[in-house]
PyMOL commands that place a pseudoatom at each C-alpha (Angstrom):
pseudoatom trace, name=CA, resn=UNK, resi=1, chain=A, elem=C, hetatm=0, pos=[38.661, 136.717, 137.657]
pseudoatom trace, name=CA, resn=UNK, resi=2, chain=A, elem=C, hetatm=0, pos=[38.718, 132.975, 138.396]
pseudoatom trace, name=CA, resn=UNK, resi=3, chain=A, elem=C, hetatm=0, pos=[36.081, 131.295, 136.233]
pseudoatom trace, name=CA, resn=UNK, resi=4, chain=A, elem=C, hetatm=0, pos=[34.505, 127.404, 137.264]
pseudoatom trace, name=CA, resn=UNK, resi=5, chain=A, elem=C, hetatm=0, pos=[32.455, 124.922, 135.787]
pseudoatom trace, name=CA, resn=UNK, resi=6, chain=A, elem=C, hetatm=0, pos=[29.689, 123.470, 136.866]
pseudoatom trace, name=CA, resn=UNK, resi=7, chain=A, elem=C, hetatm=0, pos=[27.873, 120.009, 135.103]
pseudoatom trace, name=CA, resn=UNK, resi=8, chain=A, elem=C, hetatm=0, pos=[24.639, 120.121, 134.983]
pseudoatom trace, name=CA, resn=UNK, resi=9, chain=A, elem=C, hetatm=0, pos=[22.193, 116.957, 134.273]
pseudoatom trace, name=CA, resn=UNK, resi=10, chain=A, elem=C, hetatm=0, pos=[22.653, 115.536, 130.793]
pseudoatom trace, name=CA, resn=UNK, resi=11, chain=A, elem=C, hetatm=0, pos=[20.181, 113.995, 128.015]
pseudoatom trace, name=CA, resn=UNK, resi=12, chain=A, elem=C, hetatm=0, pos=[20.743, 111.086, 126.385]
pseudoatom trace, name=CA, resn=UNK, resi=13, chain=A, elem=C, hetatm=0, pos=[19.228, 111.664, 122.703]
pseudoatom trace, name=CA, resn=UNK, resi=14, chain=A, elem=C, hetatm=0, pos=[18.063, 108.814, 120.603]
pseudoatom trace, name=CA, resn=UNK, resi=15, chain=A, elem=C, hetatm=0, pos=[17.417, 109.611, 116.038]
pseudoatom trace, name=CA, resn=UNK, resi=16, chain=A, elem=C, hetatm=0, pos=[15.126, 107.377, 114.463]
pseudoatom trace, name=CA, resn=UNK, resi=17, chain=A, elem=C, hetatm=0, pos=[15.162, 106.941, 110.778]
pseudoatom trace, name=CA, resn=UNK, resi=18, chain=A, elem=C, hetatm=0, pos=[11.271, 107.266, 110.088]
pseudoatom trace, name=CA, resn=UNK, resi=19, chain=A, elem=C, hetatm=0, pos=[11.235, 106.983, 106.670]
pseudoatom trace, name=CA, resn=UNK, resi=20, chain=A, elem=C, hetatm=0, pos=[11.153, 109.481, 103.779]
pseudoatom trace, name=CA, resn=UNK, resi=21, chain=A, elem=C, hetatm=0, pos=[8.169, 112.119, 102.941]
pseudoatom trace, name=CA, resn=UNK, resi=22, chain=A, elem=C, hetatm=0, pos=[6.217, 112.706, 99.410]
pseudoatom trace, name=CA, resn=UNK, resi=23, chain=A, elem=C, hetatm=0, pos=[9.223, 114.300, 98.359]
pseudoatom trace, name=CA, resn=UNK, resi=24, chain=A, elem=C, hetatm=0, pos=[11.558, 111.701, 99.212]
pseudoatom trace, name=CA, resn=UNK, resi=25, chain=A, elem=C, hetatm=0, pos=[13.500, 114.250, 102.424]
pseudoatom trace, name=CA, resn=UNK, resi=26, chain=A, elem=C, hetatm=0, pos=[14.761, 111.836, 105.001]
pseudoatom trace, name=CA, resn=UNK, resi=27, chain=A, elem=C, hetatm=0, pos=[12.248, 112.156, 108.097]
pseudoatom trace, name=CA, resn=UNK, resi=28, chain=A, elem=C, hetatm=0, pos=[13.975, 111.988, 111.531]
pseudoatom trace, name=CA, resn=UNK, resi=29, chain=A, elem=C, hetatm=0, pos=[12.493, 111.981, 115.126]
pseudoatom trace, name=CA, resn=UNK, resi=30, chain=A, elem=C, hetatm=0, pos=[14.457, 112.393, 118.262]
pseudoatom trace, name=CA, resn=UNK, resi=31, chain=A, elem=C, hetatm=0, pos=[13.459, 111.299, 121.631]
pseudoatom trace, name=CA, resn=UNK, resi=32, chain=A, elem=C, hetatm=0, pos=[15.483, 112.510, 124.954]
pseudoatom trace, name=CA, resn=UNK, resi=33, chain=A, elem=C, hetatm=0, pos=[15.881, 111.247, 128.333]
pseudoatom trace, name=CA, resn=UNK, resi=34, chain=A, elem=C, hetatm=0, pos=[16.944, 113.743, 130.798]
pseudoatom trace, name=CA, resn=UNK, resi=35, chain=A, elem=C, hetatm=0, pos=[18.243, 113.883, 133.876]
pseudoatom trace, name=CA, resn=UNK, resi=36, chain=A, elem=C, hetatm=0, pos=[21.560, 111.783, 133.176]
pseudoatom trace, name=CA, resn=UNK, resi=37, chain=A, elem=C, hetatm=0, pos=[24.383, 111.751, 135.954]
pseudoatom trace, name=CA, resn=UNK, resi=38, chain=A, elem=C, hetatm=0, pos=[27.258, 113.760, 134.365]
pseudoatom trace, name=CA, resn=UNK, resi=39, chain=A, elem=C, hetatm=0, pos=[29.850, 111.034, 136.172]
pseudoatom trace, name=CA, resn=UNK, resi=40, chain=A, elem=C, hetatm=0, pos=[27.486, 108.360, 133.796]
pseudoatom trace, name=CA, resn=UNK, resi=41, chain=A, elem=C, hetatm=0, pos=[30.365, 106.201, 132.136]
pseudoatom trace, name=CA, resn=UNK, resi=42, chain=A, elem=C, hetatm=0, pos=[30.177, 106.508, 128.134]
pseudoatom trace, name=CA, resn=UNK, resi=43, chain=A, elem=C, hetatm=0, pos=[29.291, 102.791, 127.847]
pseudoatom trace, name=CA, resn=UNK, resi=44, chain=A, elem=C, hetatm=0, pos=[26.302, 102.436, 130.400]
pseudoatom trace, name=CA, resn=UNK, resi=45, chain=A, elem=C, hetatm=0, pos=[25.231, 105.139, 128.490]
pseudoatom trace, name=CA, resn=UNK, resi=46, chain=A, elem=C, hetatm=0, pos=[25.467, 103.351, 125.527]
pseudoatom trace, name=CA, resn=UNK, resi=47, chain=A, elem=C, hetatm=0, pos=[23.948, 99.918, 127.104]
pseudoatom trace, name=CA, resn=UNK, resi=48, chain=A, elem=C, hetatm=0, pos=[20.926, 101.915, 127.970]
pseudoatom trace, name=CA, resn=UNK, resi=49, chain=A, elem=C, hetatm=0, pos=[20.197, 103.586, 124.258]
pseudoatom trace, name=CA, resn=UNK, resi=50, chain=A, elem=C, hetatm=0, pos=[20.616, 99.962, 122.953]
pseudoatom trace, name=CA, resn=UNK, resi=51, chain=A, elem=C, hetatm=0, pos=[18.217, 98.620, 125.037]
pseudoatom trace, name=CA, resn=UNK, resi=52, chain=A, elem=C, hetatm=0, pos=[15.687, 101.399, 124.330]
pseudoatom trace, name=CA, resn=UNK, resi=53, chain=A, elem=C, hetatm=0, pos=[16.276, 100.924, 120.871]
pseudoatom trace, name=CA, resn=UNK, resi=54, chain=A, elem=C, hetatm=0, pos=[15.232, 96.954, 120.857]
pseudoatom trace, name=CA, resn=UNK, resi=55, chain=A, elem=C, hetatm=0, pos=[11.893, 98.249, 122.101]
pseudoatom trace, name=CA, resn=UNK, resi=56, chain=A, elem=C, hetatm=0, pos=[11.064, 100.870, 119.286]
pseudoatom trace, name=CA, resn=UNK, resi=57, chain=A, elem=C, hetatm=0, pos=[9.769, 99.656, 115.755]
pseudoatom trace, name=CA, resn=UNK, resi=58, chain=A, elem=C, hetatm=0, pos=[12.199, 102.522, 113.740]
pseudoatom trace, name=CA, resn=UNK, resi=59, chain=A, elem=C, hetatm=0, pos=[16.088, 102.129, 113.383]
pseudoatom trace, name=CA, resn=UNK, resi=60, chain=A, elem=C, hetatm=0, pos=[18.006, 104.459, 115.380]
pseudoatom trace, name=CA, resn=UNK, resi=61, chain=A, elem=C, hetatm=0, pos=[20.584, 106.394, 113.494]
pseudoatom trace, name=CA, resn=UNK, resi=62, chain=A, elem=C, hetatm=0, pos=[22.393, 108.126, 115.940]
pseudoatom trace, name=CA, resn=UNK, resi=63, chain=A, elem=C, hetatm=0, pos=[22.953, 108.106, 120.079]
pseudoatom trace, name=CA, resn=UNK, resi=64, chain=A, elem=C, hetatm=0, pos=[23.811, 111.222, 121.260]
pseudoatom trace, name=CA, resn=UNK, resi=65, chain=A, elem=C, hetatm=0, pos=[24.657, 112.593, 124.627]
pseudoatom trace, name=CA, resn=UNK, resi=66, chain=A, elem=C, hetatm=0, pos=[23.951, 116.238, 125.580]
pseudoatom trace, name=CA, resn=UNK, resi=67, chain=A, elem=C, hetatm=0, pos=[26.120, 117.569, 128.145]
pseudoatom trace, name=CA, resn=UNK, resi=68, chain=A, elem=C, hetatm=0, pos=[25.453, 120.632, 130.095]
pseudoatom trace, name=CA, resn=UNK, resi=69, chain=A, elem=C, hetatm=0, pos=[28.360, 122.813, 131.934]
pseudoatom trace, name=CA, resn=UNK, resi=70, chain=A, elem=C, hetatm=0, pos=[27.672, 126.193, 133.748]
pseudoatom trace, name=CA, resn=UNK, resi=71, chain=A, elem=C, hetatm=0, pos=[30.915, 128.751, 133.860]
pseudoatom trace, name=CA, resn=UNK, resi=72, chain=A, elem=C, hetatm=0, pos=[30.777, 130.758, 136.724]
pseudoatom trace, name=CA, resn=UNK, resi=73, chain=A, elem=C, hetatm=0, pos=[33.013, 133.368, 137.786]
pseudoatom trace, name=CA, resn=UNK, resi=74, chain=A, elem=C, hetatm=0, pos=[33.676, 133.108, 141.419]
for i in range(1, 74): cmd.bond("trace and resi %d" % i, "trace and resi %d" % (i + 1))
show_as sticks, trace
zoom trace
């Protein structure tokens, strides 16, 4: 059995701070963009969320890239 991977499209995944509820629970939202080259280098990546980031209103807590890889056995 000879097993390969296979990347798939990643997401770059932005988390806003959006304040705190009645309760005083830390409320987060998340907002993806798909579709990301696998070969994207780490600090493009990181250019781009910046950028995006300037044009929201909330602070952004955490960038986040989701990677996607298939195993296959071939």
């Amino acid at each position: 059995m000879v097993l390969e991977s296979r990347e798939f499209p990643s997401a770059l995944q932005l988390v806003y701070d959006m304040g705190t509820d009645g309760d005083g629970k830390k409320i987060t939202r998340r907002r993806s963009y798909s579709n990301v080259k696998p070969d994207a280098v780490d600090q493009d990546l990181y250019d781009v969320a910046i950028t995006l980031i300037g044009l929201q209103t909330n602070v952004a807590n955490q960038i986040l890239v989701n990677e996607k890889t298939e195993l296959v056995n071939v």
